[in-house]
N, C-alpha and C positions, 0 to 999 in steps of 0.2 A: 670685107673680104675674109671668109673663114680660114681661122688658123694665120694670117700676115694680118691683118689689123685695119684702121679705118680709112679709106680713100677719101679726098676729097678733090673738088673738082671749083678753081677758082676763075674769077673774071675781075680785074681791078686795074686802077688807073695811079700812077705812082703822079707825086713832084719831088722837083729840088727843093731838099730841104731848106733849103739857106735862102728862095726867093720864095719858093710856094708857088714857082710857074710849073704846069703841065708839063711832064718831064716821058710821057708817053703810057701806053695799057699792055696790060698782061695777060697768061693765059697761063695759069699752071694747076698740076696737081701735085697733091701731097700727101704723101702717106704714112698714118704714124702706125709703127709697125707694135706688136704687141709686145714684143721685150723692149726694153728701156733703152732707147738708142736715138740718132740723131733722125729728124723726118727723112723721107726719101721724095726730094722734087724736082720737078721736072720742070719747065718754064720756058715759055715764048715772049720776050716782049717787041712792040712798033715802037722806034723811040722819036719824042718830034726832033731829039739834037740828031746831027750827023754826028759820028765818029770823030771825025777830023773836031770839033768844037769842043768835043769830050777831053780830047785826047791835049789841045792847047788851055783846058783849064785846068787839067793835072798839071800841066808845065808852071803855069804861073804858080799854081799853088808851093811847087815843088821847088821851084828858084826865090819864093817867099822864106822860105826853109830854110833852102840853103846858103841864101844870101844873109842869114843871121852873124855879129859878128862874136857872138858868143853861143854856148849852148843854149837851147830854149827850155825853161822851168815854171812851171805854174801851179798853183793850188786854188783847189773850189771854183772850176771853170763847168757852167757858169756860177757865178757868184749869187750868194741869196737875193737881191734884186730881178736876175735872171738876166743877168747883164754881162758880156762878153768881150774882153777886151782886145781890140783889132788886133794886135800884134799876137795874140795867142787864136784867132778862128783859124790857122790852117791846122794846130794842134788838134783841137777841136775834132775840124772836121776826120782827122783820122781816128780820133778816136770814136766816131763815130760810124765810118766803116769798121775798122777794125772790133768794138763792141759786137754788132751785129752777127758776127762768125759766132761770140760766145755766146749772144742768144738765139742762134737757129740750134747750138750744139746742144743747149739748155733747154729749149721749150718742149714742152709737150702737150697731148689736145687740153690737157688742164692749166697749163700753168706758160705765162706768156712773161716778156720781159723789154723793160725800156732802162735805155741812159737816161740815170736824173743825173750824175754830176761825175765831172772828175775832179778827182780828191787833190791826185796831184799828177804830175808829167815830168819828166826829165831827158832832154834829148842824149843818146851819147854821138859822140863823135867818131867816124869811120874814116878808114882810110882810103875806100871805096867810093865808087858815086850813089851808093844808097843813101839811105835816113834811115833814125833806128830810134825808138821811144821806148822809155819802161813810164806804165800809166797804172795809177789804183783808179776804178772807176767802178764807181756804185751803180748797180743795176738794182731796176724797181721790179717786184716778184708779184704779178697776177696771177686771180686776184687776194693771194693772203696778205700784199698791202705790205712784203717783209723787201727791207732792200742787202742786197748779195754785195760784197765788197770784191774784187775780185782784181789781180796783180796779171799784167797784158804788157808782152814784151811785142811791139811792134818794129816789122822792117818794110820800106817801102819803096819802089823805083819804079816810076813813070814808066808805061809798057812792061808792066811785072804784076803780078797779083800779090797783094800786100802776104805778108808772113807772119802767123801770126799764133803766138802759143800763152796762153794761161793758167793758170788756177782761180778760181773763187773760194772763198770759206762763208759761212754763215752760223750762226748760232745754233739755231733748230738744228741743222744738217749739217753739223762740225766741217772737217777740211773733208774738200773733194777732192776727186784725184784731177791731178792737171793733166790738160789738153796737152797730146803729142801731133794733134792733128793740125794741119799746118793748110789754110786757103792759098794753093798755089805754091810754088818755089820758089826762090832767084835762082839766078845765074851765080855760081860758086857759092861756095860755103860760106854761112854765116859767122862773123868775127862775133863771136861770144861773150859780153862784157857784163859786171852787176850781178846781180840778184841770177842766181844757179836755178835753173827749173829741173 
């Protein structure tokens, strides 16, 4: 499109990660505009879960959480084996929603990105019914093959879109500037705790 940048026009079939069953297809487009900014998308998806099934395996996940009797902390998940240890896949799994916002903010038609690992996790403790994570988690940079270390304060409540703000640093491309941009709200203000963004 002259002068806003290159359209593109998708068709794809997503799974759940964590079983590899058909999780439903999509329809979107996406446009990388030509100044350096996040894609602009648009997206339809048919999902084969209902709502309601979606919406009771956030809960379990989220009373796996919060039924810890201490904070949850971990390093090199998954481990060099590629092996995951039960008591830490609900961290896991947020860290891998929450990853994905820093790599739609990150990609562009050249340069794509995946979670290989997190480094480490730390839950803090609220006073609130939220959950709240600080996560270092290494993202992998296509295709220069360079991986991006990047510091992700996550917040999260079942019928809430996760909260979610960063930095990354890298070598080549010294410190970047952190993410003010936030996937969604909560309800009331965020209790602030740790590491200053």
């Amino acid at each position: 499109i002259p002068e806003s940048g290159h359209k593109y026009y998708l068709q794809f079939s997503t799974e759940d990660y964590r079983t590899g069953e058909n999780a439903g297809s999509c329809l979107a487009t996406v446009l990388y505009p030509k100044k350096r900014s996040p894609p602009v998308v648009s997206i339809q998806c048919s999902h084969t879960k209902d709502q309601k099934e979606i919406q009771e395996e956030d809960n379990r996940l989220y009373q796996r959480i919060r039924h810890q009797t201490k904070p949850i902390t971990g390093n090199n998940i998954p481990d060099s084996y590629g092996n995951i240890e039960p008591a830490l896949e609900p961290v896991w799994a947020l860290a891998v929603a929450g990853s994905s916002s820093i790599m739609w903010e990150k990609s562009t038609e050249t340069l794509g990105y995946f979670l290989a690992q997190v480094k480490s996790v730390k839950q803090w403790i609220r006073k609130d019914d939220f959950v709240e994570f600080d996560y270092t988690v290494l993202l992998h940079e296509m295709p220069t093959q360079e991986i991006i270390s990047c510091h992700m304060r996550l917040t999260w409540l079942p019928g809430h879109p996760l909260k979610v703000k960063h930095f990354c640093a890298s070598e080549s491309h010294g410190m970047e500037e952190a993410s003010g941009a936030e996937s969604g709200s909560a309800a009331g203000p965020s209790a602030e705790k740790g590491a200053n963004f």
